[in-house]
VOZA-120276 format. One record per atom (N, C-alpha, C): residue number from 1; residue in one letter; x, y, z. Coordinates in Angstrom, 2 decimals. Layout:
# VOZA-120276
i  aa  u  v  w
NUM  a  X  Y  Z .
...
//
This chain:
# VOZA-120276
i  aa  u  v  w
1  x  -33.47  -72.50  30.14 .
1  x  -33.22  -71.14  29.73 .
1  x  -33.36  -70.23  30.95 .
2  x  -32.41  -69.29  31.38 .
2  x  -32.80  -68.08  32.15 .
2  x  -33.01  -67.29  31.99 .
3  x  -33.64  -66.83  33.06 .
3  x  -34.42  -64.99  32.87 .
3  x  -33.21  -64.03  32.78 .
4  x  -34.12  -63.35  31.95 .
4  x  -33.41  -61.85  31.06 .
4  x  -32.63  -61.55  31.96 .
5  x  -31.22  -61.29  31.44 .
5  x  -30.06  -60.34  31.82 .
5  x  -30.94  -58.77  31.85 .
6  x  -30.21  -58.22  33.20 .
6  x  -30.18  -56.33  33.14 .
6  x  -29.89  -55.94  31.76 .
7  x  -30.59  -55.14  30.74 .
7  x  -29.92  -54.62  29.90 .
7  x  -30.54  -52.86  29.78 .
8  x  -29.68  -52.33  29.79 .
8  x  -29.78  -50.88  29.52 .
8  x  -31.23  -50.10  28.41 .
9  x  -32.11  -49.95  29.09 .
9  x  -33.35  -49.72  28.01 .
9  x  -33.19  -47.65  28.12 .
10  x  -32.81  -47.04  28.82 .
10  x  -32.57  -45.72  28.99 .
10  x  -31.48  -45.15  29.84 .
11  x  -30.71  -43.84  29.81 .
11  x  -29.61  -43.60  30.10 .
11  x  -28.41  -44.42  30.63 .
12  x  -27.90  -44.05  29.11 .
12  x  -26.76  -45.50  28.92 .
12  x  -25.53  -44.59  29.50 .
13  x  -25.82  -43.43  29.99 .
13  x  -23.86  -43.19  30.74 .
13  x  -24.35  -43.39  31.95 .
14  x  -25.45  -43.55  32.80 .
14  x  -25.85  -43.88  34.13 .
14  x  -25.45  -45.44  33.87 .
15  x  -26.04  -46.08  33.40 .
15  x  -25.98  -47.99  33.56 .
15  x  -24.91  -48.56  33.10 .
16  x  -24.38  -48.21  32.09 .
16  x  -23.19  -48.58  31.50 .
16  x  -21.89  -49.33  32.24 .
17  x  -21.97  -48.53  33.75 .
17  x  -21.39  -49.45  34.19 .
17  x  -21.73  -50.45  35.34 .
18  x  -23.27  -50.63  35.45 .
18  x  -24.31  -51.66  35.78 .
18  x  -24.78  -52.62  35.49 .
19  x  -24.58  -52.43  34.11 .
19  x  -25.79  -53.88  34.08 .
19  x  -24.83  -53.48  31.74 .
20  x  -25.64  -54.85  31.30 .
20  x  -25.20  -54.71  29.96 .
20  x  -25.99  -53.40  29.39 .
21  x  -25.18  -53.01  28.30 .
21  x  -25.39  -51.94  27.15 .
21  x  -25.49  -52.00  25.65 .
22  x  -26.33  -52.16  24.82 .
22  x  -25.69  -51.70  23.81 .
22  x  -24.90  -50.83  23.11 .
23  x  -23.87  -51.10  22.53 .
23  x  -23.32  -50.09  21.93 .
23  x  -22.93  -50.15  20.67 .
24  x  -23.33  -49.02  20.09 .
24  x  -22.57  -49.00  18.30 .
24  x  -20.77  -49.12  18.93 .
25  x  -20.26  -49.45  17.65 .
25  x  -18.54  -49.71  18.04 .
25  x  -17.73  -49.28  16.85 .
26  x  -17.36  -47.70  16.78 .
26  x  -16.36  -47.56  15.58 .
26  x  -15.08  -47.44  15.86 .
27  x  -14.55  -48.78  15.23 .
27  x  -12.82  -49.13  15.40 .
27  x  -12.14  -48.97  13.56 .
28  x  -11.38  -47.93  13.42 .
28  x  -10.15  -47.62  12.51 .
28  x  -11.75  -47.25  11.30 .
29  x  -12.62  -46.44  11.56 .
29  x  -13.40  -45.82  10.46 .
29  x  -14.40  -46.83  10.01 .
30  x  -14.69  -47.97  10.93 .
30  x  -16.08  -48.61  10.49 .
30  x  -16.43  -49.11  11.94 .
31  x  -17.79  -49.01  11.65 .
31  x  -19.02  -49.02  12.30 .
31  x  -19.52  -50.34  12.65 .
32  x  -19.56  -50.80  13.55 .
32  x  -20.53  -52.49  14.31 .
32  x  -21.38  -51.94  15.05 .
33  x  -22.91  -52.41  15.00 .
33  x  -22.99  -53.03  13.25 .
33  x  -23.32  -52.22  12.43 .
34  x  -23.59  -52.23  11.09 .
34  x  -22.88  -51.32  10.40 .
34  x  -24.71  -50.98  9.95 .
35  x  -24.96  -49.61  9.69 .
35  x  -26.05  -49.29  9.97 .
35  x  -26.79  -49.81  8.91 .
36  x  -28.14  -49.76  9.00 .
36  x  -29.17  -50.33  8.32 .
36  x  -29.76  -49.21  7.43 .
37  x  -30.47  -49.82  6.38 .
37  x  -31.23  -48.34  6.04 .
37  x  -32.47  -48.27  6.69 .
38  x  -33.16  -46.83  6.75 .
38  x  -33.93  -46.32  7.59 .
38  x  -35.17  -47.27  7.03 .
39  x  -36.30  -47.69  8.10 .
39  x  -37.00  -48.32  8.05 .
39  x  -38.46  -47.36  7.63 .
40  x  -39.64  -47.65  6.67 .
40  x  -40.61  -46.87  6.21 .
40  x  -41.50  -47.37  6.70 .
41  x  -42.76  -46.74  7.22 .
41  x  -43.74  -47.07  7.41 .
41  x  -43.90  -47.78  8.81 .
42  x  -45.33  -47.11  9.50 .
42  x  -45.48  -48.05  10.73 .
42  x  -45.58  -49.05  10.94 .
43  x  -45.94  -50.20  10.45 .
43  x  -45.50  -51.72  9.99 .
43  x  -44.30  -51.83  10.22 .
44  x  -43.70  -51.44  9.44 .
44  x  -41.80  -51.84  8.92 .
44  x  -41.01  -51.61  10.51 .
45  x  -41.09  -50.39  10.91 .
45  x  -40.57  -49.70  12.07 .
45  x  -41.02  -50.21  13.34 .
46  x  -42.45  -50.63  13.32 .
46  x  -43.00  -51.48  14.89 .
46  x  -42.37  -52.66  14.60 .
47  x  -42.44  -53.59  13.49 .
47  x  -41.77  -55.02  13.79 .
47  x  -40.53  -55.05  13.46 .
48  x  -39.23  -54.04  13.59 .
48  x  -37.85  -53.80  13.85 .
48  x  -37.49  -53.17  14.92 .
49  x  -38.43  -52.88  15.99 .
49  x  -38.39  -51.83  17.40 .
49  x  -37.21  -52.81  18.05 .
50  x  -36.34  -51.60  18.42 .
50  x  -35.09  -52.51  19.55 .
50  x  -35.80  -51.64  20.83 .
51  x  -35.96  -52.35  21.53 .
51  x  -36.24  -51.27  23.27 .
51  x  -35.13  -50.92  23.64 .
52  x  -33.86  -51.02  23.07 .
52  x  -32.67  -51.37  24.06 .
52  x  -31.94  -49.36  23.42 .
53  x  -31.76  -49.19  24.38 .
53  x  -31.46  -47.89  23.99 .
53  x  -29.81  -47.94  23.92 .
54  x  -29.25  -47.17  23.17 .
54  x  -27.80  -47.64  22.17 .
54  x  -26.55  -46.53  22.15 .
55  x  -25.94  -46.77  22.77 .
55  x  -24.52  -45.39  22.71 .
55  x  -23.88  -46.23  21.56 .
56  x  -22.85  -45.54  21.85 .
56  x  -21.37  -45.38  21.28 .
56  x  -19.89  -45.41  21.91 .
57  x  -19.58  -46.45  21.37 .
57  x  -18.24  -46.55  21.84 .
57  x  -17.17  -46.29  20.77 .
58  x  -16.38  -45.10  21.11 .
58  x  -15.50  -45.08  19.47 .
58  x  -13.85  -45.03  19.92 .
59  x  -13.05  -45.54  18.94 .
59  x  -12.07  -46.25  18.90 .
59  x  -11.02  -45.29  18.44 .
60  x  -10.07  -44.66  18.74 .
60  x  -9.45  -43.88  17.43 .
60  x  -7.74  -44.18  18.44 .
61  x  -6.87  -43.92  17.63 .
61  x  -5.56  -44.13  18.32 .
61  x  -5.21  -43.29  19.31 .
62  x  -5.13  -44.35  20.45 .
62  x  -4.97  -43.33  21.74 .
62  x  -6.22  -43.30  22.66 .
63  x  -7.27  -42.96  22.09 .
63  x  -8.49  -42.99  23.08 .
63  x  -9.27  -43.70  22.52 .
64  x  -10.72  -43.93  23.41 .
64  x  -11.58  -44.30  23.74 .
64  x  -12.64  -43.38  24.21 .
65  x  -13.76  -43.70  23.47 .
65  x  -15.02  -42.29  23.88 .
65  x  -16.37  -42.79  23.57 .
66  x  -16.66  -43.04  24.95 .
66  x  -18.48  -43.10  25.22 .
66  x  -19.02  -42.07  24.75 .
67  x  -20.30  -42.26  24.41 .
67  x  -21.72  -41.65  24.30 .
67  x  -22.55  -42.42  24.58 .
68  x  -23.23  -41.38  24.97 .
68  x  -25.13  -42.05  25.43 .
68  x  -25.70  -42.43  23.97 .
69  x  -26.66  -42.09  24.08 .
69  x  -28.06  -43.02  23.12 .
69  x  -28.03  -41.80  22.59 .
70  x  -28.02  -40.49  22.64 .
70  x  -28.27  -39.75  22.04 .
70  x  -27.32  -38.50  21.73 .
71  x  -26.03  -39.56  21.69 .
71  x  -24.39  -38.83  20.86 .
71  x  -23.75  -38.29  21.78 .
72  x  -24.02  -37.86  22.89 .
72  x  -23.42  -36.82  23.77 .
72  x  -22.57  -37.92  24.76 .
73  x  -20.77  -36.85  24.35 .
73  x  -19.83  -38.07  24.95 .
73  x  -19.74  -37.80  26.37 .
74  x  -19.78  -38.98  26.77 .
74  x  -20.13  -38.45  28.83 .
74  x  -18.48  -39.32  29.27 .
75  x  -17.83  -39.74  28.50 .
75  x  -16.43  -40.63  29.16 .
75  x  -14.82  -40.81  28.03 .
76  x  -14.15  -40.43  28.48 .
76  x  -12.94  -41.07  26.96 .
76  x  -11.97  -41.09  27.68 .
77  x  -11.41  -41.91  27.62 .
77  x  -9.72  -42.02  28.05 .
77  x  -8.76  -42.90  27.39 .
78  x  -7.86  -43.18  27.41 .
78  x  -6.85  -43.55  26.76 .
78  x  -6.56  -44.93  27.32 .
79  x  -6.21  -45.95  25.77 .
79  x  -6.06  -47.53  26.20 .
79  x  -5.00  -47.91  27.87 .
80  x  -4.12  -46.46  27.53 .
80  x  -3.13  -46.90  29.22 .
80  x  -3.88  -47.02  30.60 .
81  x  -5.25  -46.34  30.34 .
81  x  -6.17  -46.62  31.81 .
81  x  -6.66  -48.27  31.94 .
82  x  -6.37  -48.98  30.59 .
82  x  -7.59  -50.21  30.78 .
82  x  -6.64  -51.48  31.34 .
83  x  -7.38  -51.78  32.52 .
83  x  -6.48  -52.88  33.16 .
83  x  -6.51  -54.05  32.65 .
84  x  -7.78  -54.20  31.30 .
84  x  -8.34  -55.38  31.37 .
84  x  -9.35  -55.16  30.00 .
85  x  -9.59  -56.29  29.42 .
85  x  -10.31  -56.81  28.62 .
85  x  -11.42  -58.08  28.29 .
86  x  -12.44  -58.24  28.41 .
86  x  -13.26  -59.74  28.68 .
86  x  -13.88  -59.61  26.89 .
87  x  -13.98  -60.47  26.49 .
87  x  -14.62  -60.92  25.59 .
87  x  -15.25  -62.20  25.25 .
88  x  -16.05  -62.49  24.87 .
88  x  -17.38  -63.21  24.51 .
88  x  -18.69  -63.18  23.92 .
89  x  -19.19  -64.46  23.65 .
89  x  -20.29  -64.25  22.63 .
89  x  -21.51  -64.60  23.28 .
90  x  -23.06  -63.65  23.70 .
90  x  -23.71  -64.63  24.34 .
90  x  -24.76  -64.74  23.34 .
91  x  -25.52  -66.16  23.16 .
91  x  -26.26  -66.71  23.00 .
91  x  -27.77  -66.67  23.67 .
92  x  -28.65  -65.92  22.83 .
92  x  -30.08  -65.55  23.33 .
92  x  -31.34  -65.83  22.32 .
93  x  -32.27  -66.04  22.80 .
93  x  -33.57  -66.30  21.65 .
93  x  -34.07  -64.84  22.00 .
94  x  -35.22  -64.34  20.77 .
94  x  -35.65  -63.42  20.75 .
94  x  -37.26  -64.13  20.41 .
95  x  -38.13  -62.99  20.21 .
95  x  -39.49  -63.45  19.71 .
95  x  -38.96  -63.56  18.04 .
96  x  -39.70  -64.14  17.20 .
96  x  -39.65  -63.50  15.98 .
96  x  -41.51  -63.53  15.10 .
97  x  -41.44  -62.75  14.38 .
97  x  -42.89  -62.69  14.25 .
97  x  -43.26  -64.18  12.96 .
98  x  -44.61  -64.17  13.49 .
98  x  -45.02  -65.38  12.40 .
98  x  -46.44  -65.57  12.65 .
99  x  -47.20  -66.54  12.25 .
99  x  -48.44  -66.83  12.26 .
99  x  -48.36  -67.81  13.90 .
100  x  -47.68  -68.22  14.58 .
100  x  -46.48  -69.11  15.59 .
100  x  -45.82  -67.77  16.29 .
101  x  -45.83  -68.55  17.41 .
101  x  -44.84  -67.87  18.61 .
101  x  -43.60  -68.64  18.04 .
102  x  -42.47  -67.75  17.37 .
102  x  -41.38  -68.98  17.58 .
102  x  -40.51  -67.41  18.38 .
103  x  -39.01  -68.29  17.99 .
103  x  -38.21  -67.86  18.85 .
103  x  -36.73  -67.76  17.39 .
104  x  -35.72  -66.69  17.60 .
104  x  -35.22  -66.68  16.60 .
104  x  -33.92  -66.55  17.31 .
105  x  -32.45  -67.10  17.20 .
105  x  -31.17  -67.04  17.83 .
105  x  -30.94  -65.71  17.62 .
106  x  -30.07  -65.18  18.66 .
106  x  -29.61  -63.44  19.07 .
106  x  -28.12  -63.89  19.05 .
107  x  -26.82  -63.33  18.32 .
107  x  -25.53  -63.87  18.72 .
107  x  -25.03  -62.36  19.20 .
108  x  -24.86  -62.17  19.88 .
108  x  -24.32  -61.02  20.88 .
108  x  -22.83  -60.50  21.73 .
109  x  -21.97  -59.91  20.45 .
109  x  -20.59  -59.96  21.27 .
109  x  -21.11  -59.29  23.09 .
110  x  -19.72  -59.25  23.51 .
110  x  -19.95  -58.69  25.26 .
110  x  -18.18  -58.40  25.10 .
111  x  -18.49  -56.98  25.22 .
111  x  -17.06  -57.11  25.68 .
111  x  -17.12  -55.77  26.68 .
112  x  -16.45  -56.15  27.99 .
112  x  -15.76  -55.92  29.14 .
112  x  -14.69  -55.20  29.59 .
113  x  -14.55  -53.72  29.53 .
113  x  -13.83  -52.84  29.47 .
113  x  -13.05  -52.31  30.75 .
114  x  -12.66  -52.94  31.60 .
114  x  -12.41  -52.93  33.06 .
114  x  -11.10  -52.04  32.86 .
115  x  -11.34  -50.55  33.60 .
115  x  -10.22  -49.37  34.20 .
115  x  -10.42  -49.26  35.24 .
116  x  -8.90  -47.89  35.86 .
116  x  -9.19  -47.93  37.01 .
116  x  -10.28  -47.05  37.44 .
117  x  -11.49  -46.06  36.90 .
117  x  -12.24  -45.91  37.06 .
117  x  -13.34  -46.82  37.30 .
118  x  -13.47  -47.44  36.56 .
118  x  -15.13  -48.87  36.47 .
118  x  -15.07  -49.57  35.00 .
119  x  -16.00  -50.41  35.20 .
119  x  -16.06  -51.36  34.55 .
119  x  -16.94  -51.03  33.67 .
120  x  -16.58  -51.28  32.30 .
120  x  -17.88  -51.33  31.36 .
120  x  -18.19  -52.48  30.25 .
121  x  -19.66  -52.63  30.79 .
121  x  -20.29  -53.43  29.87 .
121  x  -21.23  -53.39  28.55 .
122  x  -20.33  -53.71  27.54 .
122  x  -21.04  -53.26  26.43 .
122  x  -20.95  -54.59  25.46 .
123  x  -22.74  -54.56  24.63 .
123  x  -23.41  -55.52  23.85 .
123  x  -23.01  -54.85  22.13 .
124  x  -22.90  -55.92  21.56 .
124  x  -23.04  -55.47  20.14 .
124  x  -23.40  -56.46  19.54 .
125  x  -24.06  -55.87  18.57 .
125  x  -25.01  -57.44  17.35 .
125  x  -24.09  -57.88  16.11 .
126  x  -22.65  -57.50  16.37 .
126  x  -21.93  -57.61  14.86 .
126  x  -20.95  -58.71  15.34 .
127  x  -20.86  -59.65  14.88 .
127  x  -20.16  -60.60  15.48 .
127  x  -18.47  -60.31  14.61 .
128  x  -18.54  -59.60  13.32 .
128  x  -17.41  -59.09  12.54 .
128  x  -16.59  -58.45  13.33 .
129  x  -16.92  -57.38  14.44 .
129  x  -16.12  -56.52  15.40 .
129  x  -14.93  -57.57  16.35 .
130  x  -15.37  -58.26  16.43 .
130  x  -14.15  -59.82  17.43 .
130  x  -12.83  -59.88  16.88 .
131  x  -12.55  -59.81  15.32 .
131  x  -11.31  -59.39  14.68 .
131  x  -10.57  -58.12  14.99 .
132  x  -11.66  -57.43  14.63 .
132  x  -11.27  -55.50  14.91 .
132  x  -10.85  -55.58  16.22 .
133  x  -11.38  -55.75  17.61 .
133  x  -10.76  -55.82  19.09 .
133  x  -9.76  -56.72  19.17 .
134  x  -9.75  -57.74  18.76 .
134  x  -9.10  -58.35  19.03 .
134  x  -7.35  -57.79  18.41 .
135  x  -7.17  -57.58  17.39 .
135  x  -5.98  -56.75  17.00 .
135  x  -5.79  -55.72  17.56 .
136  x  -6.64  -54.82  17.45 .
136  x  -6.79  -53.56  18.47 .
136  x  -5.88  -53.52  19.87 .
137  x  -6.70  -54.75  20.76 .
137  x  -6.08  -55.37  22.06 .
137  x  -4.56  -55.54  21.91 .
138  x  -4.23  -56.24  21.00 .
138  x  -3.17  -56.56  20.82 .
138  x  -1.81  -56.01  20.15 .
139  x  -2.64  -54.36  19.46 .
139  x  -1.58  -53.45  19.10 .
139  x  -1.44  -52.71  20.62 .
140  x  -2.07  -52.21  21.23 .
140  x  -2.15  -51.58  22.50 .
140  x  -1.41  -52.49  23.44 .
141  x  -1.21  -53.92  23.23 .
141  x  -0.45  -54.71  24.18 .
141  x  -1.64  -55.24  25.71 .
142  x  -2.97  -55.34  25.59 .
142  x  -3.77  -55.16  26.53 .
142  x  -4.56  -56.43  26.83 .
143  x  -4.04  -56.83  28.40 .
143  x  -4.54  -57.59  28.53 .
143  x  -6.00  -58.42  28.17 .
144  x  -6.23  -59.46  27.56 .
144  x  -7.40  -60.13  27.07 .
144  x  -7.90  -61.05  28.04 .
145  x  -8.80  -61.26  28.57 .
145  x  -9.56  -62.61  28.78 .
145  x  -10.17  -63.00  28.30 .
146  x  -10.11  -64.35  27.34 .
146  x  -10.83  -64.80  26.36 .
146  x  -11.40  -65.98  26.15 .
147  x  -12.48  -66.18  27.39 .
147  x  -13.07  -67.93  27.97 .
147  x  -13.35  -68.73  26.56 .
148  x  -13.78  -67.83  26.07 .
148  x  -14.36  -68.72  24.53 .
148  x  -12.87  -69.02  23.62 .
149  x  -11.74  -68.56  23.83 .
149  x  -10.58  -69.12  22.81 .
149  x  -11.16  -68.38  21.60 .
150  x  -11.88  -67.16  21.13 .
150  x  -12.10  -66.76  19.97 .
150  x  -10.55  -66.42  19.16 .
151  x  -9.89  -65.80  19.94 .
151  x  -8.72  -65.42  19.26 .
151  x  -7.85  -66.95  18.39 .
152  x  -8.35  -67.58  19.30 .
152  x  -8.04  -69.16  18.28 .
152  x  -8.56  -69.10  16.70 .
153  x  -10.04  -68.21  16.89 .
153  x  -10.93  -68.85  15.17 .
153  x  -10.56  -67.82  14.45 .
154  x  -9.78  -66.60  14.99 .
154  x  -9.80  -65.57  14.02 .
154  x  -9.51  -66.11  12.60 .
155  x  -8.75  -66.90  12.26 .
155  x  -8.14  -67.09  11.06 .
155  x  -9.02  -67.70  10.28 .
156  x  -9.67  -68.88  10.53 .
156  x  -10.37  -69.98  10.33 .
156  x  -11.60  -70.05  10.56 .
157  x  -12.48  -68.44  10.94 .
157  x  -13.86  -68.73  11.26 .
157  x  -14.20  -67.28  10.24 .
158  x  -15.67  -67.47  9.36 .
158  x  -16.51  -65.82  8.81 .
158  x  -17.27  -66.09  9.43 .
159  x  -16.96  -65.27  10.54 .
159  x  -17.76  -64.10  11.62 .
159  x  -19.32  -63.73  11.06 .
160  x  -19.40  -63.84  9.72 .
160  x  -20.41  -62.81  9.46 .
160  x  -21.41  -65.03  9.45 .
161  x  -20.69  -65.63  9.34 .
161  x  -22.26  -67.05  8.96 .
161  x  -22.03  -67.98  10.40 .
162  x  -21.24  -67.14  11.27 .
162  x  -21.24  -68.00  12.79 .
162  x  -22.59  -68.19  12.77 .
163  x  -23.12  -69.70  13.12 .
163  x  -24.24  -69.82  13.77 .
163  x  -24.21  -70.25  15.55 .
164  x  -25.74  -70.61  16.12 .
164  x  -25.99  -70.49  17.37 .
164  x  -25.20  -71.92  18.04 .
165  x  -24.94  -72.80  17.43 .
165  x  -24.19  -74.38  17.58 .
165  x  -23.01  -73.55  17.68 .
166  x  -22.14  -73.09  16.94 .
166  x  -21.07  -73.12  17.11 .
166  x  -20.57  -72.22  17.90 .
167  x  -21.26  -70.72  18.26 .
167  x  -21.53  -70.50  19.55 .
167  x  -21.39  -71.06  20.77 .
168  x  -22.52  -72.03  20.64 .
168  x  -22.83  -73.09  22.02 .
168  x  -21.20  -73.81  22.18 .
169  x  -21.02  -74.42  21.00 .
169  x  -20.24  -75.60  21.43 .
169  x  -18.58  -74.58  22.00 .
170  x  -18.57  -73.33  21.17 .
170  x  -17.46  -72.33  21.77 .
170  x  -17.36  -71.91  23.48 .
171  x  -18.71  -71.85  23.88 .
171  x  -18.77  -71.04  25.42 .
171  x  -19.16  -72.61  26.10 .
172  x  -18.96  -73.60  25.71 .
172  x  -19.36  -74.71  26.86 .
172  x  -17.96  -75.01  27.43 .
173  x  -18.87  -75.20  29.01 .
173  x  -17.91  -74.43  30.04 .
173  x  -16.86  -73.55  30.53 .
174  x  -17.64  -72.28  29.77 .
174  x  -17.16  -70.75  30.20 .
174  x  -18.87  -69.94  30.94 .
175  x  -18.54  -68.88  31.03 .
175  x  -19.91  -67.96  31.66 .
175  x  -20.97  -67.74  30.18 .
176  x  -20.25  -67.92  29.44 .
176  x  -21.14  -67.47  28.33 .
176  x  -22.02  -68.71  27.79 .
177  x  -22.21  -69.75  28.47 .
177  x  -22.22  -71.30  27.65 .
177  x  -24.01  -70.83  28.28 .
178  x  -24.69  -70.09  29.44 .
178  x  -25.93  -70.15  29.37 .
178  x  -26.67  -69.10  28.35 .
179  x  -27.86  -69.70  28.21 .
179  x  -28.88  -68.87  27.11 .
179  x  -29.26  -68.23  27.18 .
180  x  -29.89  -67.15  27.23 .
180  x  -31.26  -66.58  28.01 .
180  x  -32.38  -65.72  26.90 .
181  x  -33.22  -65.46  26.78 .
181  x  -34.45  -65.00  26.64 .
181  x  -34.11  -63.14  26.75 .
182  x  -34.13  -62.57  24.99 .
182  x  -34.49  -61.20  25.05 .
182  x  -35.94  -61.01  24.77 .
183  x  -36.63  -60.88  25.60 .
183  x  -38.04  -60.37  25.37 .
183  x  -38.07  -59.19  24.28 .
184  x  -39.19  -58.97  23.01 .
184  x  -39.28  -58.13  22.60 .
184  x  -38.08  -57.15  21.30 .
185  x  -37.36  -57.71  21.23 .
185  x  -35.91  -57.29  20.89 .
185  x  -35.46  -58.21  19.58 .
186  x  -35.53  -57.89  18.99 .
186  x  -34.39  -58.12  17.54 .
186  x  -33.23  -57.48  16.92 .
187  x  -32.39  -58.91  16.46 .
187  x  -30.95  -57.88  16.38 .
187  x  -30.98  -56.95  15.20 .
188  x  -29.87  -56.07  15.82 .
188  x  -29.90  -54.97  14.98 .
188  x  -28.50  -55.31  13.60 .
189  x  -28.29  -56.49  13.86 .
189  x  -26.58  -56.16  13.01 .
189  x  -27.45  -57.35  11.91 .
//
């Protein structure tokens, strides 16, 4: 297993195009991942803490529009700037709580937003969104790179009961085939 990827824990329009991000993702009026209800009580809320601080990436015909963690859009431009597209799934353990240290699978789209401005890297916990881009990509006419062949399972795979095997056995021998370790962090989707 390797040590933790860079991931964005505060000002996500500074890092965004540094190191990975989370991001909420609304494509054609829904939301990845699609929100939770609000958590009660200090109990409930300390053992659901994400450290990972979370923009927005939103989708609408024609553009594209960042926000930080805290709504304010700092970037938008239109699919004709994007030279490029990467997509993939990475594979990570998290803590999970118990009477035991165990460890609980993280399935984590990544997708790779390369213009001629910069590159952006953005995380999401909804593995359902891979359909939504992926058509998306392909009404816009926009180039894909797609090491894992996902656009192969669209038809033939629910996104929502992918497990961490089939994951694995998808990214072996691509960049996404290593593991790594989110300290502290549980998914949000």
């Amino acid at each position: 297993m390797d040590l933790p990827k860079a991931v964005t824990v505060a000002d996500v329009a500074t890092n965004l195009e540094h190191q990975l991000t989370f991001m909420d993702i609304t494509l054609n009026e829904q939301t990845y991942p699609k929100p939770k209800p609000k958590q009660h009580g200090f109990l409930a809320k300390a053992l659901n803490h994400d450290p990972f601080a979370v923009g927005k990436l939103t989708i609408t015909p024609g553009r594209l529009t960042l926000a930080d963690e805290h709504g304010a859009e700092f970037c938008s431009f239109g699919p004709t700037m994007i030279n490029g597209l990467t997509i993939g799934i990475y594979h990570s353990v998290t803590n999970d709580y118990g009477p035991i240290v165990k460890f609980k699978d993280r399935l984590t789209v990544n997708l790779e937003i390369d213009t001629s401005a910069a590159t952006y890297h953005l995380l999401n916990d909804d593995l359902t969104v891979i359909p939504a881009l992926l058509v998306w990509a392909q009404d816009y006419q926009l180039t894909v790179k797609d090491p894992m062949k996902l656009r192969d399972l669209l038809v033939d795979t629910v996104w929502d009961d992918v497990t961490a095997n089939q994951v694995k056995a998808w990214a072996a021998g691509t960049p996404y085939a290593k593991e790594f370790q989110i300290s502290g962090a549980k998914p949000r989707g």
